[in-house]
N, C-alpha and C positions, 0 to 999 in steps of 0.2 A: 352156272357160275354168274355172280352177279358182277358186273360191268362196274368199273372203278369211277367214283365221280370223276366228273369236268371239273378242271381250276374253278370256273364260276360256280358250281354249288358245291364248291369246299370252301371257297367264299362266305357262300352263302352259309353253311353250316357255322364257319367261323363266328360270323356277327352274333346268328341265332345262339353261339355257346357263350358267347361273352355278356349277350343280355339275361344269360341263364343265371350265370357268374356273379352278376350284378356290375357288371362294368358299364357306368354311365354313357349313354351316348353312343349305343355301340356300332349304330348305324353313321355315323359320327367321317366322313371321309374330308383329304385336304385336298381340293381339284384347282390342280394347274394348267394358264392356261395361257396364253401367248398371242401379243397381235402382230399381223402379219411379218413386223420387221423385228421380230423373235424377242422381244421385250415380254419378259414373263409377269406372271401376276398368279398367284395363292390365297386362296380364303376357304374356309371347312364350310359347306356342304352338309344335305341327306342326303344318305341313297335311300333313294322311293322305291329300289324293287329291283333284282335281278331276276333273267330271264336267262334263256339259250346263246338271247341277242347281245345282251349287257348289261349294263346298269342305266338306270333311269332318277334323276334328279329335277325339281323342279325350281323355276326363277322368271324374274322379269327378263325378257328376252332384251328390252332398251340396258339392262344393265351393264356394267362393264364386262362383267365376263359374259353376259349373253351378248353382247359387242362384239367381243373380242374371237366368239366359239361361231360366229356368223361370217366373219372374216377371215378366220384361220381355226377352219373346221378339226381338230384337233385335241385330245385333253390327258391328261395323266391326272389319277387320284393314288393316295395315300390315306389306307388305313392301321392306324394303332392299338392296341390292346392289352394296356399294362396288365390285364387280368389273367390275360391267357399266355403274355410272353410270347406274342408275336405280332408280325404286320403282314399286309399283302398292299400292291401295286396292282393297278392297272391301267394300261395304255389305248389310245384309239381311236377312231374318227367318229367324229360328233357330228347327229342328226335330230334336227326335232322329230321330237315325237310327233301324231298324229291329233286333231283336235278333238277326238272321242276320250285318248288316254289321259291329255290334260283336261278336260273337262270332269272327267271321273274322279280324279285327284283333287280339282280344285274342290269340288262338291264333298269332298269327304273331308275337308279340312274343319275346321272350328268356325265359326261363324267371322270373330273377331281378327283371323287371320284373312278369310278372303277378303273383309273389308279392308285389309290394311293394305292386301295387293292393289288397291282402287288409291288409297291415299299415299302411298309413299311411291316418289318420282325415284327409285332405287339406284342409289351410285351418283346422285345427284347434290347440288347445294341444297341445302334446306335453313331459313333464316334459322331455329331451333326446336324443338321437341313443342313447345305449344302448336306452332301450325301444324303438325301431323298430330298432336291431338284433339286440336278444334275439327280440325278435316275426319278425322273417327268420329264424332259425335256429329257433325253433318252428316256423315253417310250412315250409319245408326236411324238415322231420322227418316233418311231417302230411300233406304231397303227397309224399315221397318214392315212387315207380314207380306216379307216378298223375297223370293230366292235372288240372292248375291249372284248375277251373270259373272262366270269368268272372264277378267278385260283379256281383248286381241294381243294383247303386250307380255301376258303370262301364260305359262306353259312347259313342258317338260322338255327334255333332253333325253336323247340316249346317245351313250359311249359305245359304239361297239367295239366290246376286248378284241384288241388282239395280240396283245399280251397281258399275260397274269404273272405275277412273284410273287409265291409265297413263301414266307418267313417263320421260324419259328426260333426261339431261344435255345443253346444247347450250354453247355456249361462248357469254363474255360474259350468263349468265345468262338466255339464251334457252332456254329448256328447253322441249321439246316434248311437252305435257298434252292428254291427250283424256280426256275424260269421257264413258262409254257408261253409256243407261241400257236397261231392257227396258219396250218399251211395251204397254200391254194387250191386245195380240194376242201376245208374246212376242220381239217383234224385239231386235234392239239398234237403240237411236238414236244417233249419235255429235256430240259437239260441241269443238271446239277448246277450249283453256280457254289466257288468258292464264297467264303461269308468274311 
């Protein structure tokens, strides 16, 4: 008998069917996140990659939400999928990643993106859009035929789920919610949730 997926790769299935779909952005999630004195704060996110562990997303660590996920280790996403007619949630305590996994990442990005990790103070004042353009063509100049170092300021995240919702559409607004949490031996528990 073959073993029922885990919430996280029916997750993962989900994304992979909505970019099948052609639903823009499928990896596309909205992570909330909160500083110590529960003042929340939202902005859409990638997810870089589920695991066993959770999901992994990448950022300036000085930013507000790497701020915010530094002091109140915590995060909830939201994903949506007009294409497929569903969402999924996920909840859980946030840890950086290690610096081999953001390195990996960062090195696999476009060129023009690791440079811009170097030029934009993220979450920051900025006089306007030229100085972060002048600062791209200075750094253009300064890594010119020479690998982009990842700065100590950027890097990954992981969420480790522990809780998943998945959602699907049902007609007449029966929509079919299961809430999975992990119990302290590492299971999933699952429970129906009214919609």
């Amino acid at each position: 008998m073959i073993p029922p997926m885990t919430p996280l790769e029916t997750l993962a299935a989900w994304i992979e069917e909505a970019r099948e779909r052609g639903g823009l952005e499928a990896d596309a999630m909205a992570l909330a996140t909160a500083t110590p004195d529960a003042r929340p704060s939202v902005r859409v996110v990638y997810c870089r990659g589920i695991d066993t562990r959770g999901l992994r997303f990448f950022t300036n660590y000085e930013s507000r939400k790497g701020t915010e996920l530094q002091r109140n280790p915590h995060a909830a996403v939201a994903f949506h999928w007009p294409v497929l007619n569903r969402q999924a949630r996920v909840e859980g305590p946030v840890e950086r990643l290690p610096a081999a996994e953001s390195d990996a990442y960062f090195h696999a990005r476009p060129r023009g993106h690791q440079l811009s990790a170097w030029a934009s103070a993220q979450s920051r004042p900025v006089a306007n859009l030229d100085v972060l353009r002048r600062r791209m063509v200075e750094l253009t100049a300064e890594y010119e035929g020479q690998t982009v170092p990842r700065p100590a300021y950027w890097g990954g995240f992981l969420i480790r789920a522990a809780a998943v919702e998945l959602w699907a559409q049902g007609s007449n607004r029966v929509h079919d919610r299961v809430r999975y949490e992990l119990d302290e031996e590492g299971a999933w528990t699952a429970a129906r949730l009214s919609p």
